[in-house]
N, CA, C, O and CB atoms as a CASP TS submission, in Angstrom:
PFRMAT TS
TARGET T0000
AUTHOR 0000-0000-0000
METHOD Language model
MODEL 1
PARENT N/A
ATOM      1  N   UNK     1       0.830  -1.205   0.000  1.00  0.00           N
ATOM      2  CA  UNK     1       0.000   0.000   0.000  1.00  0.00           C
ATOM      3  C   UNK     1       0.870   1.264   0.000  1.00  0.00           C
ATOM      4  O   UNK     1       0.386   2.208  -0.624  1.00  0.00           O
ATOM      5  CB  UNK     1      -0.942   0.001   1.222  1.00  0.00           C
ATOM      6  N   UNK     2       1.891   1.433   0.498  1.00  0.00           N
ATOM      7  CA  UNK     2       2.793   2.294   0.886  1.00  0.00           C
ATOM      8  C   UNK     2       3.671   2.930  -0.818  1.00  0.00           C
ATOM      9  O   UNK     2       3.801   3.994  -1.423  1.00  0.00           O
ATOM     10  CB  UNK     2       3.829   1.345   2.135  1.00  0.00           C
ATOM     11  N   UNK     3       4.088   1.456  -0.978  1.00  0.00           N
ATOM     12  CA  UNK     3       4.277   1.539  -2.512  1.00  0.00           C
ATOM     13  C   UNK     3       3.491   2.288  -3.294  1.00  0.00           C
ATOM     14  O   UNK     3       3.996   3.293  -3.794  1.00  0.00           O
ATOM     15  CB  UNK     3       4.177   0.392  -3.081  1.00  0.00           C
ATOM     16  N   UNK     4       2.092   1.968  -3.570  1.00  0.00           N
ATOM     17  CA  UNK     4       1.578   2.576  -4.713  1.00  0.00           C
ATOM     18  C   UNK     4       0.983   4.417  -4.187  1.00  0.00           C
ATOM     19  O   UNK     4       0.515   5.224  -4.990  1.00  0.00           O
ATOM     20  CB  UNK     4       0.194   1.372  -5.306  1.00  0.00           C
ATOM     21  N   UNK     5       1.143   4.623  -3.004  1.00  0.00           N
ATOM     22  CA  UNK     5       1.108   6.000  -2.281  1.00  0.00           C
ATOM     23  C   UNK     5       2.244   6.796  -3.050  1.00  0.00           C
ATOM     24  O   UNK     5       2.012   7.776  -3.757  1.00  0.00           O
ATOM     25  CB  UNK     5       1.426   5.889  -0.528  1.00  0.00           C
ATOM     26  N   UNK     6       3.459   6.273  -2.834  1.00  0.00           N
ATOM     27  CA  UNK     6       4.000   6.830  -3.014  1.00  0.00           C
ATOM     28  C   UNK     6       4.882   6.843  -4.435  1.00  0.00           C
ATOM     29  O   UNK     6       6.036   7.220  -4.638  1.00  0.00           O
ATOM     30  CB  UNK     6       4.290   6.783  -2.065  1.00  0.00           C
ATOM     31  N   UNK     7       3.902   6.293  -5.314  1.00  0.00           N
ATOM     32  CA  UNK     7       4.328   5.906  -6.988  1.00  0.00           C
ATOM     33  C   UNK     7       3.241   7.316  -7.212  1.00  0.00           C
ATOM     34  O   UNK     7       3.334   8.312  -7.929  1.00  0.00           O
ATOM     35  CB  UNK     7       3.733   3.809  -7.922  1.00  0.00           C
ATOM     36  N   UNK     8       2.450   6.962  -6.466  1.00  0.00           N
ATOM     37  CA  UNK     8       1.462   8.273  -7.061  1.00  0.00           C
ATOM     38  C   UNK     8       1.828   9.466  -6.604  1.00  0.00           C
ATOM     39  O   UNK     8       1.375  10.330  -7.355  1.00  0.00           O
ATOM     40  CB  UNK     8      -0.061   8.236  -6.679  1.00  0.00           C
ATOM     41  N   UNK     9       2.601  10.042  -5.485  1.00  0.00           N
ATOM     42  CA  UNK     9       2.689  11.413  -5.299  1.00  0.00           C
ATOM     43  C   UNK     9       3.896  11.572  -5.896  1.00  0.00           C
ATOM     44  O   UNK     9       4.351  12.715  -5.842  1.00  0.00           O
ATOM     45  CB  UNK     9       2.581  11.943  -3.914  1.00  0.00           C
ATOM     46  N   UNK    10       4.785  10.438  -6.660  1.00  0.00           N
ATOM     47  CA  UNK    10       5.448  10.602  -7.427  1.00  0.00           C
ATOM     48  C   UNK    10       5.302  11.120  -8.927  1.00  0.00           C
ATOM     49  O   UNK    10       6.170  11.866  -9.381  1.00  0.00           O
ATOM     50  CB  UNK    10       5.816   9.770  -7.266  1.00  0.00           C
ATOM     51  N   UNK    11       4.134  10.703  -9.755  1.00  0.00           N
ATOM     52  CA  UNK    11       3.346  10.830 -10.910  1.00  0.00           C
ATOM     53  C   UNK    11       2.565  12.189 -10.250  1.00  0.00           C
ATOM     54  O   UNK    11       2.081  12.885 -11.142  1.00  0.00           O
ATOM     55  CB  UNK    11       2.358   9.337 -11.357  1.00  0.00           C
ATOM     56  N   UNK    12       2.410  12.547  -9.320  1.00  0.00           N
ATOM     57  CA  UNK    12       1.776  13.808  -9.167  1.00  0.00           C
ATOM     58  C   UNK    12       2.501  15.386  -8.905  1.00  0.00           C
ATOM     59  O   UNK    12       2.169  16.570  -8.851  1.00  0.00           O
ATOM     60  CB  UNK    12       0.972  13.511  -8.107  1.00  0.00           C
ATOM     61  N   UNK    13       3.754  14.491  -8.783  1.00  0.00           N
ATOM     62  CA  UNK    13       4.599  15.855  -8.322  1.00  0.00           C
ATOM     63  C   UNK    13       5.417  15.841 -10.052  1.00  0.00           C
ATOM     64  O   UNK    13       5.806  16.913 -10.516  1.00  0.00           O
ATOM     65  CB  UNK    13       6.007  15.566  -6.469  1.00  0.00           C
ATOM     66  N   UNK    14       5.566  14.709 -10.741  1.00  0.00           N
ATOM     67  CA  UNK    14       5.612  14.810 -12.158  1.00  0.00           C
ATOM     68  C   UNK    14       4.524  15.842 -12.772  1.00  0.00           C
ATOM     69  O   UNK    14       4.901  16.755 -13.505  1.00  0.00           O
ATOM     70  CB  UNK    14       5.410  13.395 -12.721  1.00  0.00           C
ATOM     71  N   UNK    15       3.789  15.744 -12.595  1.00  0.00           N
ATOM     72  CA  UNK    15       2.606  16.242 -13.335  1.00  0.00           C
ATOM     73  C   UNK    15       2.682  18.045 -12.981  1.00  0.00           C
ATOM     74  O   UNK    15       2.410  18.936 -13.786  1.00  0.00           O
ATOM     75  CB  UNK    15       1.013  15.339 -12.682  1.00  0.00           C
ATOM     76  N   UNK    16       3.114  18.211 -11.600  1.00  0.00           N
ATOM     77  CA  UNK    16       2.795  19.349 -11.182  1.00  0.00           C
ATOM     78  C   UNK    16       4.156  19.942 -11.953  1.00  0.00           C
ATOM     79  O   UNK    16       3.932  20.983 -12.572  1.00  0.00           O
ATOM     80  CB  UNK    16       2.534  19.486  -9.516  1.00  0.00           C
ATOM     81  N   UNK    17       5.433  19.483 -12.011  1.00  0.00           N
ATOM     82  CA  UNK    17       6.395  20.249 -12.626  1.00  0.00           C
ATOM     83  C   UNK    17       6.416  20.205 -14.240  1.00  0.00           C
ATOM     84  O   UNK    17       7.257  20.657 -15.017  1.00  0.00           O
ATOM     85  CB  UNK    17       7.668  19.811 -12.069  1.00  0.00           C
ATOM     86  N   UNK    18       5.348  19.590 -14.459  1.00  0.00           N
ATOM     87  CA  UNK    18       5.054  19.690 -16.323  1.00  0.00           C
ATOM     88  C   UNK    18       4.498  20.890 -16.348  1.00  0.00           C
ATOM     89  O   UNK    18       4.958  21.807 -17.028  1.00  0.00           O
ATOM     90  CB  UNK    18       3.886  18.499 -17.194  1.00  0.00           C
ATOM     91  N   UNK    19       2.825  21.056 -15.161  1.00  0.00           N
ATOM     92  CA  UNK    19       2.634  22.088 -15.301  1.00  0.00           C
ATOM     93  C   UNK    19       2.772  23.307 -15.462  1.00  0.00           C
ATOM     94  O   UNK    19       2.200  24.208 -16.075  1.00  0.00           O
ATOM     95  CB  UNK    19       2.448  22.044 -15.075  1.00  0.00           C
ATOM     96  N   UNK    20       4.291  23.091 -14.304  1.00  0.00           N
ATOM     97  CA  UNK    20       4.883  24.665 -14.256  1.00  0.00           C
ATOM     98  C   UNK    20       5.726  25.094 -15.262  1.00  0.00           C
ATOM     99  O   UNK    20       6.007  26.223 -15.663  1.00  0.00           O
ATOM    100  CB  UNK    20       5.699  24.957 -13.061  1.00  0.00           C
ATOM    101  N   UNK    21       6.121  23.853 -15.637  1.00  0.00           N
ATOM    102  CA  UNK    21       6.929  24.188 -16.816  1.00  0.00           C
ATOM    103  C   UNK    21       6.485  24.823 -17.921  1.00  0.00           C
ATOM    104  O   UNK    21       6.821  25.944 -18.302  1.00  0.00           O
ATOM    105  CB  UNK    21       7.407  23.209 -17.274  1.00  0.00           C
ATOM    106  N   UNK    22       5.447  23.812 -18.606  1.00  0.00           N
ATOM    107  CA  UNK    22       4.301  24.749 -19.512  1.00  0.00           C
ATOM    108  C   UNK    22       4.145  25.697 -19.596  1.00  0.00           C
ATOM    109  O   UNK    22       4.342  26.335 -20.630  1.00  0.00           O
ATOM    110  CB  UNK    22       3.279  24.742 -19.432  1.00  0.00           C
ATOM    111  N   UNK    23       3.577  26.324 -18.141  1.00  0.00           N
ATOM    112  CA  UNK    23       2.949  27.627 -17.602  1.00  0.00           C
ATOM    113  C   UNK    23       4.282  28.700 -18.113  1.00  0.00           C
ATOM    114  O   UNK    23       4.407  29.565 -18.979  1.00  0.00           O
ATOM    115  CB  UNK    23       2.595  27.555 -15.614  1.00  0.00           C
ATOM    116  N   UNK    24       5.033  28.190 -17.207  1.00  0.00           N
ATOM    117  CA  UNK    24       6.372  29.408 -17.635  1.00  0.00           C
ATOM    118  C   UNK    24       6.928  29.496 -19.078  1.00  0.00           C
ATOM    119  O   UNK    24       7.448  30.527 -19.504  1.00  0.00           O
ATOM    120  CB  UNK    24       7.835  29.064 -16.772  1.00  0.00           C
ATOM    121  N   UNK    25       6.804  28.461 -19.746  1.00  0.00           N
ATOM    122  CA  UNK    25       7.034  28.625 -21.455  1.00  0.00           C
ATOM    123  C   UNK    25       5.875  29.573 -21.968  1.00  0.00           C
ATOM    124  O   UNK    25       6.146  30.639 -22.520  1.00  0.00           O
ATOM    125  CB  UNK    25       6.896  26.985 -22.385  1.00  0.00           C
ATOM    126  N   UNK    26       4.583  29.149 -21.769  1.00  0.00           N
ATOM    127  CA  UNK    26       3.210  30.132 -22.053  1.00  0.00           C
ATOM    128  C   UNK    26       3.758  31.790 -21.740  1.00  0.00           C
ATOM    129  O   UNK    26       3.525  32.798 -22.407  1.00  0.00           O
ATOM    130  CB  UNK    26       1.681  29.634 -20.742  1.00  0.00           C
ATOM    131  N   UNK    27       4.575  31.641 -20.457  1.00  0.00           N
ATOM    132  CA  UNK    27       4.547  33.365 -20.237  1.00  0.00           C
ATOM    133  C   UNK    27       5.647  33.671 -20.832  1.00  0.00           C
ATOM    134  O   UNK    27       5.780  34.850 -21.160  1.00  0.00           O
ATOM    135  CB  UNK    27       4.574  34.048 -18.680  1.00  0.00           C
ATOM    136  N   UNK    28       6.610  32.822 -21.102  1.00  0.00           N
ATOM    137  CA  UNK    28       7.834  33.475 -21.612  1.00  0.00           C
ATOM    138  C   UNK    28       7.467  33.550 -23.689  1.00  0.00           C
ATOM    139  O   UNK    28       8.291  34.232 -24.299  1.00  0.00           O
ATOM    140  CB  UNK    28       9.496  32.215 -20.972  1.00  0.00           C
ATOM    141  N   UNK    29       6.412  32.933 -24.497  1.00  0.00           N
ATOM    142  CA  UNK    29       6.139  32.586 -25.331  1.00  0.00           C
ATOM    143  C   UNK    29       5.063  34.465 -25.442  1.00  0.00           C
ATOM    144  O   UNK    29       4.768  35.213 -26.374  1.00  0.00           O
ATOM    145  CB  UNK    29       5.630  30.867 -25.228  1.00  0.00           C
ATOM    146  N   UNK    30       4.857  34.480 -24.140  1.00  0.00           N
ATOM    147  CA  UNK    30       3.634  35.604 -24.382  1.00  0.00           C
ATOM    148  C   UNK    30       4.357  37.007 -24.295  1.00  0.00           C
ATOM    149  O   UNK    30       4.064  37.975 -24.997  1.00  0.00           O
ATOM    150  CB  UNK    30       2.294  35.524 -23.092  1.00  0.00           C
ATOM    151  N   UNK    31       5.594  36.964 -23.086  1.00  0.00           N
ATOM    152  CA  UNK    31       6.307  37.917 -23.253  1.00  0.00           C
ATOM    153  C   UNK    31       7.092  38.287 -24.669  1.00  0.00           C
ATOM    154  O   UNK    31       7.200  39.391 -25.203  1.00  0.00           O
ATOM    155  CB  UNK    31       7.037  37.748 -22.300  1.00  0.00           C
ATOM    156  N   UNK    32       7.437  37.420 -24.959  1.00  0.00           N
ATOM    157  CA  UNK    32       8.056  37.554 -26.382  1.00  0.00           C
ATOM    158  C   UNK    32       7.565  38.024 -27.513  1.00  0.00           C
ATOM    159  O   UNK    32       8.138  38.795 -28.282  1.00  0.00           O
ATOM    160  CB  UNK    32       8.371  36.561 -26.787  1.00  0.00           C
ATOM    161  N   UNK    33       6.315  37.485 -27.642  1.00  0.00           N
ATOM    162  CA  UNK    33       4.950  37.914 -28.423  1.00  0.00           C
ATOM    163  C   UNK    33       4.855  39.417 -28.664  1.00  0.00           C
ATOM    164  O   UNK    33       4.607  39.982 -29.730  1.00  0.00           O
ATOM    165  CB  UNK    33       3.602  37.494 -27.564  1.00  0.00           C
ATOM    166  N   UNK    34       5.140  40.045 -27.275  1.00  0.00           N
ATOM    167  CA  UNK    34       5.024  41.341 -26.877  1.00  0.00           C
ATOM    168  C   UNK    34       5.497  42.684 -27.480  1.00  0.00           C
ATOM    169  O   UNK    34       5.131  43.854 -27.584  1.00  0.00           O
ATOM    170  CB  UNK    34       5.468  41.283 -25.877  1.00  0.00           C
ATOM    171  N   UNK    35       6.868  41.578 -27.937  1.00  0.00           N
ATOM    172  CA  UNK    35       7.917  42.236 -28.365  1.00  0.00           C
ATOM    173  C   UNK    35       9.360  42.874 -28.104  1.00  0.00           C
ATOM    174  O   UNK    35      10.301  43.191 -28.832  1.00  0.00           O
ATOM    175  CB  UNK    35       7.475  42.784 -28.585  1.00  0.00           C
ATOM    176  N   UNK    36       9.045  42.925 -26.434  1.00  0.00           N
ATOM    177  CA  UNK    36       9.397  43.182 -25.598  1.00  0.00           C
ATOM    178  C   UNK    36      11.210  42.755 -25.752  1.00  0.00           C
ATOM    179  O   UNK    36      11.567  41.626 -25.415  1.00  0.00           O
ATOM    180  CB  UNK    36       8.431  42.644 -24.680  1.00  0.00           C
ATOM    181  N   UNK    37      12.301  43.838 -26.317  1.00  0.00           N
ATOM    182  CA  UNK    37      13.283  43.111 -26.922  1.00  0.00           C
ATOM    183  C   UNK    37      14.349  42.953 -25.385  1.00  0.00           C
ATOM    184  O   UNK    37      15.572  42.942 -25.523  1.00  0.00           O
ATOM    185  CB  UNK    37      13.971  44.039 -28.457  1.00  0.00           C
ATOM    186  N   UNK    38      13.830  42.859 -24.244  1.00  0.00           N
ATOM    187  CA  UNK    38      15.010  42.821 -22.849  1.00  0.00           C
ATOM    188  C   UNK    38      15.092  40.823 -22.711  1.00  0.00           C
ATOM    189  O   UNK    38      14.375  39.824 -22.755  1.00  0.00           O
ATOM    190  CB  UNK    38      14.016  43.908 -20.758  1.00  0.00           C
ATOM    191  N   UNK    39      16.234  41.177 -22.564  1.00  0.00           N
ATOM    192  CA  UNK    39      16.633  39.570 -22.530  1.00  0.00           C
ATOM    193  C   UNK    39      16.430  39.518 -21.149  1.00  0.00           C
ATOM    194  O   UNK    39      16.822  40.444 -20.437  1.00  0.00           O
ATOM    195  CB  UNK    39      18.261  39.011 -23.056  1.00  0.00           C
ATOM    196  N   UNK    40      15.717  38.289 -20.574  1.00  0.00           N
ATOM    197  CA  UNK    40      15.696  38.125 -19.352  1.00  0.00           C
ATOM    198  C   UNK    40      16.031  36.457 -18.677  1.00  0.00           C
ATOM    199  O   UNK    40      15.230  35.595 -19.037  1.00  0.00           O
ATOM    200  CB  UNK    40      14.378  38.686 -19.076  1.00  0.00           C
ATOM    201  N   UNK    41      16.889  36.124 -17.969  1.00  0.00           N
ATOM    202  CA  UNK    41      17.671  35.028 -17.706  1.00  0.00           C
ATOM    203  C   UNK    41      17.127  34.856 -16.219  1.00  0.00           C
ATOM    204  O   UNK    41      17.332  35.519 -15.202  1.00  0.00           O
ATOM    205  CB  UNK    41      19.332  35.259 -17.934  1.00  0.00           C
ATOM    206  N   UNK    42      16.201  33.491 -16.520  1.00  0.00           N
ATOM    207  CA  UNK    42      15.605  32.606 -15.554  1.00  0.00           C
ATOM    208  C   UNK    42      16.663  31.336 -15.085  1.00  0.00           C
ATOM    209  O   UNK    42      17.157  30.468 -15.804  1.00  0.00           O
ATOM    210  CB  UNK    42      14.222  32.031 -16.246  1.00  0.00           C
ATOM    211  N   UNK    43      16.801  31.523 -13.816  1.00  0.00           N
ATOM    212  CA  UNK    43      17.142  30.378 -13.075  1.00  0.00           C
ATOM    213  C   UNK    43      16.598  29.681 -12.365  1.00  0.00           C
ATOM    214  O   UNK    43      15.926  30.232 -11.493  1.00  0.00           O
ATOM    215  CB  UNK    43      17.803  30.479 -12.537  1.00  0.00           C
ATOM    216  N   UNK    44      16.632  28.106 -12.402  1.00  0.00           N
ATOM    217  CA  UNK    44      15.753  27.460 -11.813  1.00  0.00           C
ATOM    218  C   UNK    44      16.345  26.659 -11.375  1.00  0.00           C
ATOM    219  O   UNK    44      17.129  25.859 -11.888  1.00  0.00           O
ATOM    220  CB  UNK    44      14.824  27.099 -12.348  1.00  0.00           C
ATOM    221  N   UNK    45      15.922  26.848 -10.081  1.00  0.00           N
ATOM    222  CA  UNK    45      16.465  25.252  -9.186  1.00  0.00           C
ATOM    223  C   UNK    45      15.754  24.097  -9.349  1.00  0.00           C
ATOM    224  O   UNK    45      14.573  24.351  -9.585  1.00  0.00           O
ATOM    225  CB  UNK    45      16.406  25.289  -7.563  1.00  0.00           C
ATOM    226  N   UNK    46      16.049  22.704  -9.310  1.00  0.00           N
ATOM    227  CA  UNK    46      15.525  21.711  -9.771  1.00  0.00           C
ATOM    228  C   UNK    46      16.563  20.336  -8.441  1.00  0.00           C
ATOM    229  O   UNK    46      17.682  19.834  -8.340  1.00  0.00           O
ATOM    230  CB  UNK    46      15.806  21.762 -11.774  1.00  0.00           C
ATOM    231  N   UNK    47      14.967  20.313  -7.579  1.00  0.00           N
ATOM    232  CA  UNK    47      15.357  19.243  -6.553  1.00  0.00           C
ATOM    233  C   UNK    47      15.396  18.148  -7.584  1.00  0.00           C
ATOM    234  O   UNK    47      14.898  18.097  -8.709  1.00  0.00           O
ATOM    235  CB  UNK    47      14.258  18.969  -5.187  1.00  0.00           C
ATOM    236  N   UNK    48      16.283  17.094  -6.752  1.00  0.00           N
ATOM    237  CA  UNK    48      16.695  15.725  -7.218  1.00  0.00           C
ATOM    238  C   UNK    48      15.472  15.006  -6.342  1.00  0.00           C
ATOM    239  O   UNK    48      14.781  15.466  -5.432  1.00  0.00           O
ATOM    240  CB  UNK    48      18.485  15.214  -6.808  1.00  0.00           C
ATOM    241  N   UNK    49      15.478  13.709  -6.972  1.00  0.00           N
ATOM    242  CA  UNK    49      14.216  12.790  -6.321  1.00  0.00           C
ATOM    243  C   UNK    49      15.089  11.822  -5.620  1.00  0.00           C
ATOM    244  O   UNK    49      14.610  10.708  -5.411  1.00  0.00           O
ATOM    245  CB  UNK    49      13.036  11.944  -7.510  1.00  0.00           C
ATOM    246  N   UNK    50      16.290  12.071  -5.227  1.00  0.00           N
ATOM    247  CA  UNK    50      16.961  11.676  -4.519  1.00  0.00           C
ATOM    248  C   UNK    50      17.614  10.152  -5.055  1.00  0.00           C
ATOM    249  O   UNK    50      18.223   9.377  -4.318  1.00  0.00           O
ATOM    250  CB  UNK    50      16.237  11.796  -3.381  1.00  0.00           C
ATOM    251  N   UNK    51      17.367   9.962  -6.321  1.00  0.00           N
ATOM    252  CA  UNK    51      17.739   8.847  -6.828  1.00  0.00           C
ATOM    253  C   UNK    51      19.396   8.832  -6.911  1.00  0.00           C
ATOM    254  O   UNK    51      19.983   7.852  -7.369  1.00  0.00           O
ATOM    255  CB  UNK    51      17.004   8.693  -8.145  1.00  0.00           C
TER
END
């Protein structure tokens, strides 16, 4: 039981960093759109799943 708990908040915390990912391409896709010619340099930290 423990197993499949935690296969799923695994597939869910997948899911949630697709989302954000998306999301932030959408705004960086919309800023651009804009025209807006300032280069702007995103850093992102990215936890390990401890594997």
């Amino acid at each position: 039981m423990m197993k499949e708990i935690e296969s799923k908040n695994k597939e869910y915390e997948l899911l949630e960093n697709k989302y954000e990912f998306l999301r932030l391409d959408n705004l960086t896709r919309d800023f651009m759109a804009e025209g807006n010619g300032d280069k702007i340099e995103i850093n992102q930290v990215v936890e390990g799943n401890g594997e």
